[in-house]
Steps between C-alpha positions, in 0.01 A plus 500: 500500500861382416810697572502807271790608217625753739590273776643240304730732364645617837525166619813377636788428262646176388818400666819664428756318250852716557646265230249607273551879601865478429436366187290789383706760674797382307304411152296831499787751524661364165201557293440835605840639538577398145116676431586799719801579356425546165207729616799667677723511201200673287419736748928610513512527109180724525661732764794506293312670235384802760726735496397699794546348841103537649469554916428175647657326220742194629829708488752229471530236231394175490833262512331261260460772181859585532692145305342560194725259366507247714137349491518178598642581836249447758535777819311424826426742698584526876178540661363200363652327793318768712201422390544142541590563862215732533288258390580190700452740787182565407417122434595399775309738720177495313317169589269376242556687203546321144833499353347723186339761742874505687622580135247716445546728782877500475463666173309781663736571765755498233328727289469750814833476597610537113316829509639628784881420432685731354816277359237306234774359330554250778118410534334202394343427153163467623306796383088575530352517178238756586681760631846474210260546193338872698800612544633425154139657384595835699909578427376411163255797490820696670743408254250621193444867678825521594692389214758756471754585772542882523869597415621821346491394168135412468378769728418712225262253342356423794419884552366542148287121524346661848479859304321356222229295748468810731395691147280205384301574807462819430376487176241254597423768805479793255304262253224404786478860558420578138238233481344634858506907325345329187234332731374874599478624153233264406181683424293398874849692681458874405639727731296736623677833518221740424237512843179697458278652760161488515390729285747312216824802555865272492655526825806454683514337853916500470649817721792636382712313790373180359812451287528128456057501393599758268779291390314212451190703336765673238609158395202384457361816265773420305426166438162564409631787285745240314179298410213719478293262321489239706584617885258806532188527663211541341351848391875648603652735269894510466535882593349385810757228558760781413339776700510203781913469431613883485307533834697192659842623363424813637442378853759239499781742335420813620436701158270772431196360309592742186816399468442128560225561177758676277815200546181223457419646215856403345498164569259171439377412910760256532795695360386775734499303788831375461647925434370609825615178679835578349478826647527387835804356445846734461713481199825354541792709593684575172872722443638592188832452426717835413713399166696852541666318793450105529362217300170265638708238563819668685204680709293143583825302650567821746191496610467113520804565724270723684267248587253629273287251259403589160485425156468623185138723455453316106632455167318809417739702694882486504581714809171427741562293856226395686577432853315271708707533887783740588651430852597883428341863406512537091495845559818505702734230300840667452362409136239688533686798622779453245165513209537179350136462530174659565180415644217454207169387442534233250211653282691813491764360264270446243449868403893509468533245304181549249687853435858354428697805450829506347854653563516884447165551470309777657208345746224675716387362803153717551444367872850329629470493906648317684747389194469122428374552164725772413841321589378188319491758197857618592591145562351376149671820366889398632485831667498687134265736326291700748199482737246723578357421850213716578248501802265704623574451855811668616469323838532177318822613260745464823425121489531511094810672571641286743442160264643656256830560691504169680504304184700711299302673267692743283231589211252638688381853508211532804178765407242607730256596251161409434453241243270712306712750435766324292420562171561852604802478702689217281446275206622304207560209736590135310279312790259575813381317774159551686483318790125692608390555794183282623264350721718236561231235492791259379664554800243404780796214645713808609240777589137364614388818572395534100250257620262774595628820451443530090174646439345585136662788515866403505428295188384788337760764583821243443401402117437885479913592604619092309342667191640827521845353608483271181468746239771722672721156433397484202580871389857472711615197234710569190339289254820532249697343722724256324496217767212652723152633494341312748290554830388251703242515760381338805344470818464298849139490438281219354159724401388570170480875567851522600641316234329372147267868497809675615668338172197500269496921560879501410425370185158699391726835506842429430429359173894485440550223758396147470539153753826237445582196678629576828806221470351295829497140502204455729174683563129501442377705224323825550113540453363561162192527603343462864177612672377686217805663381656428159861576440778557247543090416890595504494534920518099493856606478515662842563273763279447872681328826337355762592391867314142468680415134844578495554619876540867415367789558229593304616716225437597140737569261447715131793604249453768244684551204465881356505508134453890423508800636177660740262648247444845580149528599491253745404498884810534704592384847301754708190493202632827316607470155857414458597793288644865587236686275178658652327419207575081464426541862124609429481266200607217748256581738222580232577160380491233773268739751117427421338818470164413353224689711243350698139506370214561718369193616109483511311507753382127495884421515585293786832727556260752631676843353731765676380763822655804376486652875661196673767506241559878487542469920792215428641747185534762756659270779766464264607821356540593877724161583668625154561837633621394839745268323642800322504688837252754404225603736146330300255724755701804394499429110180329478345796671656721231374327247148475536531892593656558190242279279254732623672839462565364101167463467429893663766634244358353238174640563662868498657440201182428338355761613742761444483391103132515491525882702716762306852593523754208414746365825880669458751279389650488887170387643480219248829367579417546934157297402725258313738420745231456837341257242825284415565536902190339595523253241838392579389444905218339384756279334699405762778754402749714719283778548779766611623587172191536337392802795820651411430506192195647476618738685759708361274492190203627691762789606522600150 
């Protein structure tokens, strides 16, 4: 075999020529300096163009970019000569190398040592063409990221451009979350909220502890309630799905089942949801500026000066703050001590301000403790006409009293009378306020103990005393009053009971009174007709708040206008006739009490009839709980009686038989037979029987 390719080309090299060496030393650094430096010269303009100086960038400037105008002068650079010494060094200790792998190799080094130095400007021109281009590639990709320098003038831009990419984000976040919520709603992703047993009964593995499950289960009833249709399972009814909901919201907020029924019942599933979440959540803290003494906006810069944050409570009201932090007590401010505001519910200016009284008028305030409402009448007033401030409470007048003296209250005469007894006491007034007590089932943010202690019976005894309260405002208004005549009426409670019947009675027997627009700019309607029950259609002008829509209490709001005087037949406050005659009395009674007898029932009848014994037992239990009220003795008089029924009945007998006999009784024994009869009739009766004996006696003595 002959000498393979490999060995031939590490064979020994050809002789040396140094003539020939020098000759391409000196010939080869022309060409390429001349092509090196305008590589160079690009490579300056294009760093010219940067303005930001980049780490690891060459910090000095080449010499050769700075005569712009002076191109034809040729520069060479010092450590050309260096690298010609460098070289021949090398030359002349390497033995057999070519001249063009000496040139070759003294590139390198100066490449290396180019890299290394940091004074460039004095390098050579020779410059590796694999390495420039990757680092022009990557400042490039710097320069395009990093175009802008951040200075104080386009800081703010550069906030809003980051702003504006940080919300991009978001919205595609928020959008991928949609589209994974929209992926469970398909038809194959029901949630199963109703769990059977074996025998087919629904139910629930959640304890009441469990409050993120039942979290998670409530949301999901809901969703299924929002789309019925297509979300519920199979052979489920939607009372069961609601059923399902009251008993979560009861376990999860702590109501009684009955009442958690009665506020559902208001609202569609999702509307309810959101009023008892809101519910858990306080109101904010709102004051009301005093206009006898200060103005809003003197009042919100001393207590901005205060440290306190606020702002205005809406356009709705001129004189409402709402505070949101106070670095001190609001109920210890020297303003607050001076009166230049009060503490107040937000809801309860609406009242106030659905009433709008005017100067010199005379205004009733049937239930005024603890005084907000009735300064803002005083307020609204400019301290003229006069007020009526009533309560029934005479522990709770010392705080009515003391509001009215801290914010200067001069037109204000303070009752402790019961409401219902106005009419009597005083009338003839040009406007009233009824601020009724309630359940306070509007209120469940400040006092979460309504949560379970309201039973059936509280919401029948409350619309029992609103009604009765109403028609004793009604009776105390002058309806000729030139610039008056109105009543308005409200409540902290959201039930129908308490508010739309409460209204709806009003109206069925004071025929001289009829609904106006209450003068509020915001509001829901009130029910026309709910569950069943139809009202008056004029109650859409009585206005409902609630917690979750405008951050109120829940409220409701009606305003009467009285056109004409109380007829005189009709019911009064306590459900006698409001007349002074005995006689309209009866005819009032005769008219709107059903008297119509009872029929016998037959025996078939699934009502079953009346036990004359069993009932005559209970008749008897309470003449003697009658008699014991009266402080009579019932053993004593009942005993009596029964003795006397039967000694009638003896008397009687003689009488008879005396007639039949002969001689005729005397006129003095007639009148003794007489007067033991009327005795025993009148015990029988119930009557004082010590008169009666007496009596009977001095005639028997005749």
């Amino acid at each position: 075999m002959g000498q393979g390719r490999r060995m031939k080309k590490q064979g020994p090299p050809p002789p040396l020529d140094e003539s020939l060496v020098t000759r391409k030393r000196k010939d080869a650094p022309a060409a390429v300096v001349e092509e090196r430096g305008k590589k160079r010269r690009r490579e300056v303009k294009a760093a010219k163009k940067v303005p930001a100086v980049q780490a690891g960038n060459i910090p000095a400037v080449n010499p050769r970019s700075k005569p712009k105008a002076k191109p034809a002068k040729k520069f060479v650079p010092p450590p050309e000569s260096d690298l010609e010494i460098s070289s021949d060094e090398e030359i002349e200790s390497v033995d057999g190398v070519t001249g063009l792998d000496a040139l070759g190799t003294d590139s390198e080094d100066e490449d290396d040592l180019i890299e290394g130095d940091e004074f460039a400007e004095s390098g050579s021109d020779v410059v590796d063409s694999d390495t420039e281009p990757r680092k022009a590639g990557m400042w490039s990709d710097d320069e395009d990221s990093d175009m802008e320098e951040v200075t104080a003038a386009n800081m703010e831009g550069l906030s809003r451009k980051l702003d504006m990419q940080r919300a991009i984000e978001e919205a595609e976040a928020q959008a991928e979350m949609e589209e994974a919520a929209m992926q469970t709603n398909i038809a194959g992703d029901k949630p199963k909220v109703l769990e059977e047993d074996e025998d087919g009964r629904p139910i629930s593995n959640l304890q009441p502890q469990d409050l993120q499950l039942l979290r998670t289960r409530l949301s999901d009833t809901l969703r299924v309630l929002d789309d019925f249709k297509n979300l519920a399972e199979e052979g489920r009814s939607r009372s069961e799905y609601l059923a399902q909901m009251r008993k979560d919201i009861v376990a999860y907020y702590g109501y009684s089942d009955f009442l958690a029924e009665k506020l559902m019942n208001l609202f569609p599933p999702r509307e309810a949801f959101s009023f008892f979440e809101a519910n858990e959540t306080p109101r904010p803290v709102v004051i009301r500026t005093n206009t006898l003494r200060t103005h809003r906006r003197e009042l919100a810069n001393s207590l901005i000066n205060r440290g306190v944050q606020l702002e205005p409570i809406g356009k709705w009201s001129k004189v409402g703050l709402q505070i949101f932090e106070s670095q001190v007590p609001l109920g210890a401010t020297p303003e607050y001590l001076a009166g230049h505001y009060i503490l107040q519910a937000a809801s309860s200016f609406l009242p106030v301000m659905s009433l709008a009284p005017q100067e010199n008028e005379r205004v009733l305030d049937m239930a005024a403790a603890p005084g907000g409402k009735t300064t803002h009448l005083a307020a609204l007033m400019k301290n003229t006409g006069c007020i009526f401030a009533s309560d029934a409470n005479k522990a709770r007048t010392k705080g009515l009293i003391g509001n009215i003296h801290r914010l200067g209250v001069k037109n204000t005469v303070v009752c402790n009378y019961n409401a219902l007894e106005f009419p009597k006491v005083m009338g003839g007034f040009d406007r009233v306020l009824l601020d009724a007590p309630c359940s306070g089932t509007g209120v469940i943010a400040k006092d979460a103990s309504v949560k379970t202690n309201k039973t059936e019976a509280d919401f029948m005894k409350l619309p029992h005393l609103q009604k009765q309260l109403i028609l004793a405002a009604i009776d105390s208004v002058n309806h000729a009053s030139k610039t008056g005549g109105y009543i308005v009426y409200s409540t902290c409670s959201v039930t129908v009971e308490e508010n739309e019947q409460v209204v709806q009675y009003a109206l069925n027997k004071r025929p001289n009174v009829r609904l106006v627009e209450t003068g509020l700019t915001f509001g829901k309607e009130g029910f026309t007709s709910i569950m069943g029950k139809i009202f008056h259609p004029s109650l859409k002008l009585t206005r409902r708040y609630y917690p979750h829509t405008y951050n109120v209490d829940g409220f409701f709001v009606a305003k009467f206008k009285k056109i004409g005087p109380t007829p005189p037949n009709a019911v009064g406050a306590n459900g006698a006739a409001h007349s002074n005659g005995t006689s309209s009395d009866r005819q009032a009674q005769e008219e709107y009490v059903d008297k119509t007898p009872i029929t016998e029932d037959e025996e078939d009848s699934d009502f079953g009839g009346f036990d004359e014994e069993e009932d005559q037992k209970y008749m008897e239990r309470a003449e003697r709980a009658q008699l014991r009220r009266k402080g009579k003795n019932p053993k004593a008089l009942l005993g009596k009686a029964k003795n006397g029924q039967n000694g009638n009945v003896v008397e009687k007998e003689k009488v008879n038989g005396s007639g039949d006999g002969g001689s005729r009784p005397s006129k003095a024994d007639r009148n003794a037979q007489s007067a033991k009869l009327n005795g025993a009739s009148g015990q029988a009766g119930g009557a004082e029987p010590k008169p009666k004996k007496k009596t009977g006696g001095r005639k028997s003595k005749e």
